[in-house]
Biopython code that builds the backbone (N, CA, C, O; Angstrom):
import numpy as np
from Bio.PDB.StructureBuilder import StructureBuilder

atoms = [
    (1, "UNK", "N", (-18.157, -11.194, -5.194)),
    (1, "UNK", "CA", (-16.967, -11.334, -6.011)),
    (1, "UNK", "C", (-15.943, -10.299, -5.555)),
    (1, "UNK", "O", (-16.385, -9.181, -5.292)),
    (2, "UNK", "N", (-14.332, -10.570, -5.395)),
    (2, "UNK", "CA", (-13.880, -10.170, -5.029)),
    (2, "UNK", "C", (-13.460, -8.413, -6.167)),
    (2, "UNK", "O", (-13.971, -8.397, -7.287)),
    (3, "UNK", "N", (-12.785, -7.441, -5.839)),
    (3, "UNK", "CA", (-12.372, -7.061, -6.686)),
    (3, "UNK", "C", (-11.530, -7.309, -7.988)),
    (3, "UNK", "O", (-11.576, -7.278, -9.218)),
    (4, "UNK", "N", (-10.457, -7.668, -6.534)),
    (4, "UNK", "CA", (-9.337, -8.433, -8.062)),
    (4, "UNK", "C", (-9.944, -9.223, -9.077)),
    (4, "UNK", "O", (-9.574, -8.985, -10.226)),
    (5, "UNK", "N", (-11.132, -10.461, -8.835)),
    (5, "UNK", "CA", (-11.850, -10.773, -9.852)),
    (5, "UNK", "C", (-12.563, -10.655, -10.796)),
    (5, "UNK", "O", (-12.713, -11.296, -11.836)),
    (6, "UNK", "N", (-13.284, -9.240, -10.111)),
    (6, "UNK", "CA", (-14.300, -8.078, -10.997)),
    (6, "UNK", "C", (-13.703, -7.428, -12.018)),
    (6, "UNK", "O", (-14.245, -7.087, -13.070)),
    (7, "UNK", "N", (-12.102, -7.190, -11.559)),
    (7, "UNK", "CA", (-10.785, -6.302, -12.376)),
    (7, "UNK", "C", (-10.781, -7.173, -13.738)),
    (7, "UNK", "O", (-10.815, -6.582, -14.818)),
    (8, "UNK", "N", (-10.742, -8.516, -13.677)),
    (8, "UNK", "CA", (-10.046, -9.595, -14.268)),
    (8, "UNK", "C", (-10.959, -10.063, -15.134)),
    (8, "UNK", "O", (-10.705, -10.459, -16.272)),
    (9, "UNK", "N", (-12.389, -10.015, -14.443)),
    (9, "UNK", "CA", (-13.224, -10.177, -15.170)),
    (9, "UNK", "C", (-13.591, -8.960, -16.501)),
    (9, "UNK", "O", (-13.622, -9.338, -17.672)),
    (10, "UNK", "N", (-13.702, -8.335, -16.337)),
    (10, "UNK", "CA", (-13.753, -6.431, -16.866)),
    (10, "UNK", "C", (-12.868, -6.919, -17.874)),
    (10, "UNK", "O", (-13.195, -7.394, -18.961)),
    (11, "UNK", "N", (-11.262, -6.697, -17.238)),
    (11, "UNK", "CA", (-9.819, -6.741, -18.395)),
    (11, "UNK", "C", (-10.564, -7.983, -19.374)),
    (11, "UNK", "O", (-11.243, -7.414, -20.229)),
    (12, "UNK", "N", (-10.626, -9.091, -19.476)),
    (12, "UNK", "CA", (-10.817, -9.925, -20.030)),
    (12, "UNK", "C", (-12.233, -9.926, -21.227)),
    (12, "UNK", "O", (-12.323, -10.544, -22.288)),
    (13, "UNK", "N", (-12.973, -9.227, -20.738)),
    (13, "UNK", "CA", (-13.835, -8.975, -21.962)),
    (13, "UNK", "C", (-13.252, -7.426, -22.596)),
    (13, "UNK", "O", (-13.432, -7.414, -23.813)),
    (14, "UNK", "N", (-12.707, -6.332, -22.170)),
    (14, "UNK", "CA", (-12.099, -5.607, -22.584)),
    (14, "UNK", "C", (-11.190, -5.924, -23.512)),
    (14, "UNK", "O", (-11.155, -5.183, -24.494)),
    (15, "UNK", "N", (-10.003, -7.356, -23.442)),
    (15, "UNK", "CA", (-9.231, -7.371, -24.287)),
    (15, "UNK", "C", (-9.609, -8.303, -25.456)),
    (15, "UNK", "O", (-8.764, -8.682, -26.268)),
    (16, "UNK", "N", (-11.162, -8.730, -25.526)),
    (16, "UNK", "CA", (-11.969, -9.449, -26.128)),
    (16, "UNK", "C", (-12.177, -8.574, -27.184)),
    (16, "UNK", "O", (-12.126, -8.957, -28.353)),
    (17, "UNK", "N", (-12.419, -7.374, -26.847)),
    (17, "UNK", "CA", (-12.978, -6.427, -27.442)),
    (17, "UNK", "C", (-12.205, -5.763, -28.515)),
    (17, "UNK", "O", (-12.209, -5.731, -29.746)),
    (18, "UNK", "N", (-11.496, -5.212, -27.466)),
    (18, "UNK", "CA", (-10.001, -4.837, -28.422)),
    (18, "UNK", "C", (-9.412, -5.556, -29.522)),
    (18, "UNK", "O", (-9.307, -5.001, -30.615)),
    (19, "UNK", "N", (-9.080, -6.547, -29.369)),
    (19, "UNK", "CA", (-8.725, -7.042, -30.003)),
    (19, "UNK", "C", (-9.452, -8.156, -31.061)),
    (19, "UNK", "O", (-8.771, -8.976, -31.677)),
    (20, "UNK", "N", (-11.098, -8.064, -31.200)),
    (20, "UNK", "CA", (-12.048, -8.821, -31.905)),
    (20, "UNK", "C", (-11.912, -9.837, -31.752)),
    (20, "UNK", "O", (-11.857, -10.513, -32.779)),
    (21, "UNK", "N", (-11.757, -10.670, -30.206)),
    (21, "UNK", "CA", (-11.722, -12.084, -30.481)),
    (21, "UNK", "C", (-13.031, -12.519, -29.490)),
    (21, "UNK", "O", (-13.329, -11.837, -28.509)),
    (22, "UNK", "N", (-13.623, -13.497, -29.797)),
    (22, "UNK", "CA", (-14.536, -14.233, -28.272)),
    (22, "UNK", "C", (-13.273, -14.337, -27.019)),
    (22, "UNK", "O", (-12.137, -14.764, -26.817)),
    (23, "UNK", "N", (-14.582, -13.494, -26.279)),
    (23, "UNK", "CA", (-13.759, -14.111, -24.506)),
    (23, "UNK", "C", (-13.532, -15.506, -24.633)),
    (23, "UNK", "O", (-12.542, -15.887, -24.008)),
    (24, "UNK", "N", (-14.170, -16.406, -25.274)),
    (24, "UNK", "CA", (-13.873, -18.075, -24.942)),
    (24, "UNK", "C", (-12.939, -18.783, -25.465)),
    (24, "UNK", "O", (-12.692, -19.941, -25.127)),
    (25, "UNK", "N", (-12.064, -17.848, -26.736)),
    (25, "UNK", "CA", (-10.812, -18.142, -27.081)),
    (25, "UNK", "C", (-9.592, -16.840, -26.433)),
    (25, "UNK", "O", (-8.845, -16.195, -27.168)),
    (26, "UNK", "N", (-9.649, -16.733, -25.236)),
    (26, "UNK", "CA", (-8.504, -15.788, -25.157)),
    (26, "UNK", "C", (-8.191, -16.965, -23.807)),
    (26, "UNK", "O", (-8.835, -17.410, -22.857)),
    (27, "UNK", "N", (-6.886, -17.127, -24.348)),
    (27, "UNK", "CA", (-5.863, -17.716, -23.157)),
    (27, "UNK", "C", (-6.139, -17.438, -21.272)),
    (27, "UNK", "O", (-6.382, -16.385, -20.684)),
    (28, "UNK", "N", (-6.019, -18.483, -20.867)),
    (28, "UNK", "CA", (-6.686, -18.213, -19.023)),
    (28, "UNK", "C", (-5.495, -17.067, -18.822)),
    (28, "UNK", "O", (-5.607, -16.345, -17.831)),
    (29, "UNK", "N", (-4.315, -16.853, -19.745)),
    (29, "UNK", "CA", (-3.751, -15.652, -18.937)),
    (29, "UNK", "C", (-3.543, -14.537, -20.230)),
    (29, "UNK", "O", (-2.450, -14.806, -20.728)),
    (30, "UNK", "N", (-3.791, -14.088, -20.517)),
    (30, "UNK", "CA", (-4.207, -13.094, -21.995)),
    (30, "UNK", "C", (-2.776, -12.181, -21.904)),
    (30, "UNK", "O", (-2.663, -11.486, -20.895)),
    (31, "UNK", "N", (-2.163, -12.160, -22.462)),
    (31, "UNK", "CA", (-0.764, -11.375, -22.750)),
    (31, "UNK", "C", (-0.374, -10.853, -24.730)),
    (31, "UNK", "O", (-0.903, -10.851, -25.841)),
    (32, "UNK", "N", (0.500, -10.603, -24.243)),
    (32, "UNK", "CA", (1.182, -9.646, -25.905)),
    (32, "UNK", "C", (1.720, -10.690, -26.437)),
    (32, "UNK", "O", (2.086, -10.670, -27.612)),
    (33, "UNK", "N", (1.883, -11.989, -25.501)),
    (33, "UNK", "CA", (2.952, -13.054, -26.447)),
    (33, "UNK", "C", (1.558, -13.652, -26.802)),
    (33, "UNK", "O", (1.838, -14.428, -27.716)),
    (34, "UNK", "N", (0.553, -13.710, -26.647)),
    (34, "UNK", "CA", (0.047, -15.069, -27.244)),
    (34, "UNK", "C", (-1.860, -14.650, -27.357)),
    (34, "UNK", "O", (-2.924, -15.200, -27.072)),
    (35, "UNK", "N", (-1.454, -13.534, -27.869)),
    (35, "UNK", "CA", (-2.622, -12.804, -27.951)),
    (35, "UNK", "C", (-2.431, -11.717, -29.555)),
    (35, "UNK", "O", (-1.551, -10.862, -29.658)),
    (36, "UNK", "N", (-3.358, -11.995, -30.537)),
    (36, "UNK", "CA", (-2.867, -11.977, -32.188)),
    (36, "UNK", "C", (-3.750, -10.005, -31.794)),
    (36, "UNK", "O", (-4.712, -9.501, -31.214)),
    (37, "UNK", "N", (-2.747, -9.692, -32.475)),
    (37, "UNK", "CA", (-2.924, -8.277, -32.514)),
    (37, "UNK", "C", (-2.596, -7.481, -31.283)),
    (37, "UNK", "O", (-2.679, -6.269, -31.484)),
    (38, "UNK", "N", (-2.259, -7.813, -30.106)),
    (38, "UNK", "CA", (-2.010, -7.404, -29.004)),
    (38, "UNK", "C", (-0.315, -6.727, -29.663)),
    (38, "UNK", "O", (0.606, -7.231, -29.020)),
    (39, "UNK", "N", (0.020, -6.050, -30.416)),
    (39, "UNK", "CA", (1.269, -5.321, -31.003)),
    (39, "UNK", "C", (1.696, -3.556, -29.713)),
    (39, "UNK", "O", (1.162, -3.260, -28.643)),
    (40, "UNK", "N", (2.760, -2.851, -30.457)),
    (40, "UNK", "CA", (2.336, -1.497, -29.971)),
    (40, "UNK", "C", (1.252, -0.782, -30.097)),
    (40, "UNK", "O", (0.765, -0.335, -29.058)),
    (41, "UNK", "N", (0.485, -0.440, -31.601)),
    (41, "UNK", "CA", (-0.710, -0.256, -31.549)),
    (41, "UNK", "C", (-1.632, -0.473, -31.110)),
    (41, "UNK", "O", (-2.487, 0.301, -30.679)),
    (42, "UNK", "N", (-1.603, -2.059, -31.164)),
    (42, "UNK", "CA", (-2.639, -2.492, -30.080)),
    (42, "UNK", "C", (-3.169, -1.972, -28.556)),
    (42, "UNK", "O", (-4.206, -1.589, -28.015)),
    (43, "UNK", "N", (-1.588, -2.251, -28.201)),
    (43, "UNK", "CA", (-1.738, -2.134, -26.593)),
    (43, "UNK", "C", (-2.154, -0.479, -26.657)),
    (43, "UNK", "O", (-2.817, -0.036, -25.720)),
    (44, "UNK", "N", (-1.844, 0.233, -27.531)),
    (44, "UNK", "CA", (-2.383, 1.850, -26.883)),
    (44, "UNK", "C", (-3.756, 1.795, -26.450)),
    (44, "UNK", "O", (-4.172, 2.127, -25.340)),
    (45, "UNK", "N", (-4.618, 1.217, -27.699)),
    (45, "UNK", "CA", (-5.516, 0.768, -28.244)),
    (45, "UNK", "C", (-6.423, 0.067, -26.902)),
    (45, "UNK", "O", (-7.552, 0.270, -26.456)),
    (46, "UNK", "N", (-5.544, -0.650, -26.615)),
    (46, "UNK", "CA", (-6.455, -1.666, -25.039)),
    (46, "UNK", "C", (-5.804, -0.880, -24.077)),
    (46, "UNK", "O", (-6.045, -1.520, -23.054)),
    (47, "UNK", "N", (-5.106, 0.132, -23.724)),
    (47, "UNK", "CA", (-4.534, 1.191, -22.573)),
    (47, "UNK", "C", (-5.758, 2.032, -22.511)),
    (47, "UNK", "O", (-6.346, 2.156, -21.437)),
    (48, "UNK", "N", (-6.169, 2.603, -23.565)),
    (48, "UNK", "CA", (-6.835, 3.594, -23.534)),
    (48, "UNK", "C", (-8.587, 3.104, -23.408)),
    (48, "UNK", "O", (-9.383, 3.940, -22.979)),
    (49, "UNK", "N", (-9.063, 1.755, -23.802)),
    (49, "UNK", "CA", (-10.213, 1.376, -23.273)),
    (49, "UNK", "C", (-10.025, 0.971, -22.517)),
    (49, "UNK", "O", (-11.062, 0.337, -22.319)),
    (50, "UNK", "N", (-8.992, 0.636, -21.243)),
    (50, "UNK", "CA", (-9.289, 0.165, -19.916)),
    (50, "UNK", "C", (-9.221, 1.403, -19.117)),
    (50, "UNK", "O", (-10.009, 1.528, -18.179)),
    (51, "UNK", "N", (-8.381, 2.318, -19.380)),
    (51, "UNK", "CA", (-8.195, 3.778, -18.812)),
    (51, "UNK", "C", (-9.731, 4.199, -18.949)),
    (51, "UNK", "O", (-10.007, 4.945, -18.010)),
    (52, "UNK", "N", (-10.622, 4.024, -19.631)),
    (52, "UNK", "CA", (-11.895, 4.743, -19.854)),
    (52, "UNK", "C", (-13.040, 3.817, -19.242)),
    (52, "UNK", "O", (-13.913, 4.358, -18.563)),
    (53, "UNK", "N", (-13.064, 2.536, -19.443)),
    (53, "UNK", "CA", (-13.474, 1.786, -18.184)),
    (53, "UNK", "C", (-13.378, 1.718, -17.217)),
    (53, "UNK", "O", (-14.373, 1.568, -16.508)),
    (54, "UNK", "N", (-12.168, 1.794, -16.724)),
    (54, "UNK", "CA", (-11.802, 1.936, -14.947)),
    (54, "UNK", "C", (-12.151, 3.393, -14.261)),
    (54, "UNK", "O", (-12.479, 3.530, -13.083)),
    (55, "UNK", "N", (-12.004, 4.557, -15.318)),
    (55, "UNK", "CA", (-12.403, 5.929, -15.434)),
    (55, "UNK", "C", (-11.176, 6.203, -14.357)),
    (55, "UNK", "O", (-11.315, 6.788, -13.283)),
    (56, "UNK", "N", (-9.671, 5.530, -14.997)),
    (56, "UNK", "CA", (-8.673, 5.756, -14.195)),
    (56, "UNK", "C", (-7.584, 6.172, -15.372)),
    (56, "UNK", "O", (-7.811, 5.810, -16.526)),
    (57, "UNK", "N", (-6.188, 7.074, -15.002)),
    (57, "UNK", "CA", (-5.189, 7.414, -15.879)),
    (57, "UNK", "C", (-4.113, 6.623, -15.431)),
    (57, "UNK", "O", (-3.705, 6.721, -14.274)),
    (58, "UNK", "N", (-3.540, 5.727, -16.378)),
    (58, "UNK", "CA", (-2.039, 5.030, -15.991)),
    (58, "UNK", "C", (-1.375, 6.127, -16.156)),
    (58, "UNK", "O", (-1.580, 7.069, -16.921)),
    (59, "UNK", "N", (-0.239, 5.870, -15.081)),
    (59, "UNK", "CA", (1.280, 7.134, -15.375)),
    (59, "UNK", "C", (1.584, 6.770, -16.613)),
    (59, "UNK", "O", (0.943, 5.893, -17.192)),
    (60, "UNK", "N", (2.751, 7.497, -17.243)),
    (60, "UNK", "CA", (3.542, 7.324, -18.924)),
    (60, "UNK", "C", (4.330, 6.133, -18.909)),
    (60, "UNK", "O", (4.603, 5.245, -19.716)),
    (61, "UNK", "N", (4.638, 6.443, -17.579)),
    (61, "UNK", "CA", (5.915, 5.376, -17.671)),
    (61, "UNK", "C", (5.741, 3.852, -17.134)),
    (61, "UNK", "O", (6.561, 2.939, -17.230)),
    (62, "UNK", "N", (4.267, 3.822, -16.458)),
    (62, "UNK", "CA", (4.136, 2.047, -16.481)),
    (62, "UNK", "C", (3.363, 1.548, -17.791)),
    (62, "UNK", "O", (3.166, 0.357, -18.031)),
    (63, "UNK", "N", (2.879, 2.787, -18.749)),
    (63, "UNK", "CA", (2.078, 1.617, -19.746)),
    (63, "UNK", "C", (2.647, 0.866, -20.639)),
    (63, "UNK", "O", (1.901, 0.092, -21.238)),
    (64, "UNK", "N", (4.066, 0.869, -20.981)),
    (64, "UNK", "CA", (5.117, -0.305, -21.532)),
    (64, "UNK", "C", (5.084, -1.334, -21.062)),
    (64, "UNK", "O", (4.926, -2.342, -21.750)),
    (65, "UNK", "N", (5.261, -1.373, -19.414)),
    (65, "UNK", "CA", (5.164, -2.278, -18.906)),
    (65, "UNK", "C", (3.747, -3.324, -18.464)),
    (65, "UNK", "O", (3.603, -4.393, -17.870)),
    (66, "UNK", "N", (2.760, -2.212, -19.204)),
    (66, "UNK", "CA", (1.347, -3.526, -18.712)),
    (66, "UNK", "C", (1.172, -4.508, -19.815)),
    (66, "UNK", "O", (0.013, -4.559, -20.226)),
    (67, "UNK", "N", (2.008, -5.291, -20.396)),
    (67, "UNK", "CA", (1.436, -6.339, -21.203)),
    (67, "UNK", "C", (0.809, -7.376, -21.233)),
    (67, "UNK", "O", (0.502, -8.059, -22.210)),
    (68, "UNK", "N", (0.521, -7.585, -19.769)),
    (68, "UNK", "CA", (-0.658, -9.065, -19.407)),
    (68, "UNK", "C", (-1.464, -8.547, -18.961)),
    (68, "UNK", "O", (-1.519, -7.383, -18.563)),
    (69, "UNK", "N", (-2.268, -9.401, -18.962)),
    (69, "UNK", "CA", (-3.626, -8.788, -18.205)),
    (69, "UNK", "C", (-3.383, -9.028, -16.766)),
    (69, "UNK", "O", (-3.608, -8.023, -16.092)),
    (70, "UNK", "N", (-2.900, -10.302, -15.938)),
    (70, "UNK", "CA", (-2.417, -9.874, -14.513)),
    (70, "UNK", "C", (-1.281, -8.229, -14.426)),
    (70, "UNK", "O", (-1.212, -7.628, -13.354)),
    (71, "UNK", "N", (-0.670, -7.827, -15.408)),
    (71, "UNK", "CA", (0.123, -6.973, -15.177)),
    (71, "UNK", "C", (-1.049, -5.563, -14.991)),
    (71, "UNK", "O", (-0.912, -4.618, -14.215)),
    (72, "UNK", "N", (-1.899, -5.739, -15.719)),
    (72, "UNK", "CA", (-2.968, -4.878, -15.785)),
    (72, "UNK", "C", (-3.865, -4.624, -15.028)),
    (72, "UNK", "O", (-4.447, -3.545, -15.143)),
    (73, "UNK", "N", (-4.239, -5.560, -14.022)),
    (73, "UNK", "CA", (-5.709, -6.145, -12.916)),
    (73, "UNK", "C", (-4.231, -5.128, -11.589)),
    (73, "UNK", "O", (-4.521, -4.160, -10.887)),
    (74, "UNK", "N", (-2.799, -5.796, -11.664)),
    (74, "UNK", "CA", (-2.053, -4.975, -10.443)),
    (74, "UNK", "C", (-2.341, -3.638, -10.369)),
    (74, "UNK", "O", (-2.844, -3.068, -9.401)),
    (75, "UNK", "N", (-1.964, -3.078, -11.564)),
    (75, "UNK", "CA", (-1.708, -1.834, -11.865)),
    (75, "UNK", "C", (-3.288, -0.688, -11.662)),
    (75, "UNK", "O", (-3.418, 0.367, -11.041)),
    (76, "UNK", "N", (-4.198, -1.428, -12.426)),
    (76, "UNK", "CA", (-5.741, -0.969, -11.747)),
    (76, "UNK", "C", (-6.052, -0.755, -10.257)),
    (76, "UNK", "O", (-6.654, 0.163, -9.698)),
    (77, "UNK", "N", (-5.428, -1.943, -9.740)),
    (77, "UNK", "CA", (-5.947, -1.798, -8.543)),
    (77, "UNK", "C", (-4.922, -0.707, -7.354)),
    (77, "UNK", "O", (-5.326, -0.178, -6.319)),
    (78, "UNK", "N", (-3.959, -0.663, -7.775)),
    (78, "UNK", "CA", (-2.350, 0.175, -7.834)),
    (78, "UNK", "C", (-3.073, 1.985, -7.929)),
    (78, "UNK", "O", (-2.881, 2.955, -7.195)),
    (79, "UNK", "N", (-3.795, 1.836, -8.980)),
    (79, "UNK", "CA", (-4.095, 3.732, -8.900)),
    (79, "UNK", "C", (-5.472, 3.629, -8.634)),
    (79, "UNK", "O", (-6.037, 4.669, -8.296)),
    (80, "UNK", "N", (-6.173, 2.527, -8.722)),
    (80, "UNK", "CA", (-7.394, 3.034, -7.914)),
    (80, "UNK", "C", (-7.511, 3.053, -6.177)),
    (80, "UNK", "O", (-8.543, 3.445, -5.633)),
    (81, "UNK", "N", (-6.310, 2.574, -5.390)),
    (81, "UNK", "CA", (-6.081, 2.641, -4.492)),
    (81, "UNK", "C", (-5.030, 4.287, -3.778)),
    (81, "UNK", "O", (-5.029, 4.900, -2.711)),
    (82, "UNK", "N", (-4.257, 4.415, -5.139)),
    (82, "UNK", "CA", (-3.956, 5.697, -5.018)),
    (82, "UNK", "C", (-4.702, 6.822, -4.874)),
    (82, "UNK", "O", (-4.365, 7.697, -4.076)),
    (83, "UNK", "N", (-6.142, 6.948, -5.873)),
    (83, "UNK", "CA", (-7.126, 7.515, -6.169)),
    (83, "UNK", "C", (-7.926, 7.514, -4.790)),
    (83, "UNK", "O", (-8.580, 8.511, -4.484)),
    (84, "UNK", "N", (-7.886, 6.602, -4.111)),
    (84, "UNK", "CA", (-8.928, 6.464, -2.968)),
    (84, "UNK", "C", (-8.362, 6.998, -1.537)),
    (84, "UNK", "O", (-8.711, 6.691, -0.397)),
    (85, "UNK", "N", (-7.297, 7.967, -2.027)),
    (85, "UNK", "CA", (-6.518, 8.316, -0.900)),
    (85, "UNK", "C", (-6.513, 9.770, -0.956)),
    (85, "UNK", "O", (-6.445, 10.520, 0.018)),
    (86, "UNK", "N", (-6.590, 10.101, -2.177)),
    (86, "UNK", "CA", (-6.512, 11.662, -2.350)),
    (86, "UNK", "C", (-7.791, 12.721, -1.635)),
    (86, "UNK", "O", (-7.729, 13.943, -1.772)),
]
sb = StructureBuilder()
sb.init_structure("model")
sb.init_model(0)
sb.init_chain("A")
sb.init_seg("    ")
for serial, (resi, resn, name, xyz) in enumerate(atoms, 1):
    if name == "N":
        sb.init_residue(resn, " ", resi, " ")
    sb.init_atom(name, np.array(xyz, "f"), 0.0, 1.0, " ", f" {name:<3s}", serial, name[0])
structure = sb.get_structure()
C-alpha cells in the first residue's frame, strides 16, 4: 500500500473517531462542509489527534487551512517529508 493511501487510510478512521461517527458513514471525501461536528472546535480536536498519530507538528499557520481530509493526507506527507530531511 502506497503511503498516500496508508495517510488516507489512518485520516479516515481518525476523523471517525473524532468526530463519533462509523468509518462507513463518512463521505469518500470527509471535509468541514459535510462532516456533522467537524466545527472550529472540532477541527482543533482532529488537528491535535492526527498531530499525535503521525507523531508530527503542523506549522500555526496551515492548520486553518486543513479542512479535508485530502487537505490533510498533503500536508502529512508535506512535514513528514520535511522531517526526513533534517
Amino acid at each position: 500500500m502506497s503511503d498516500h493511501n496508508n495517510i488516507r487510510r489512518r485520516l479516515r478512521k481518525i476523523i471517525a473517531i473524532v468526530f463519533e461517527l462509523e468509518e462507513s458513514n463518512l463521505p469518500d471525501q470527509p471535509s468541514s462542509q459535510n462532516v456533522s461536528g467537524w466545527d472550529s472546535l472540532g477541527h482543533i480536536g482532529l488537528i491535535l489527534q492526527v498531530e499525535d498519530e503521525f507523531g508530527i507538528r503542523f506549522e500555526t499557520e496551515a492548520i486553518p487551512t486543513l479542512f479535508s481530509m485530502d487537505l490533510l493526507a498533503d500536508e502529512i506527507e508535506r512535514v513528514q517529508q520535511s522531517q526526513a530531511l533534517r
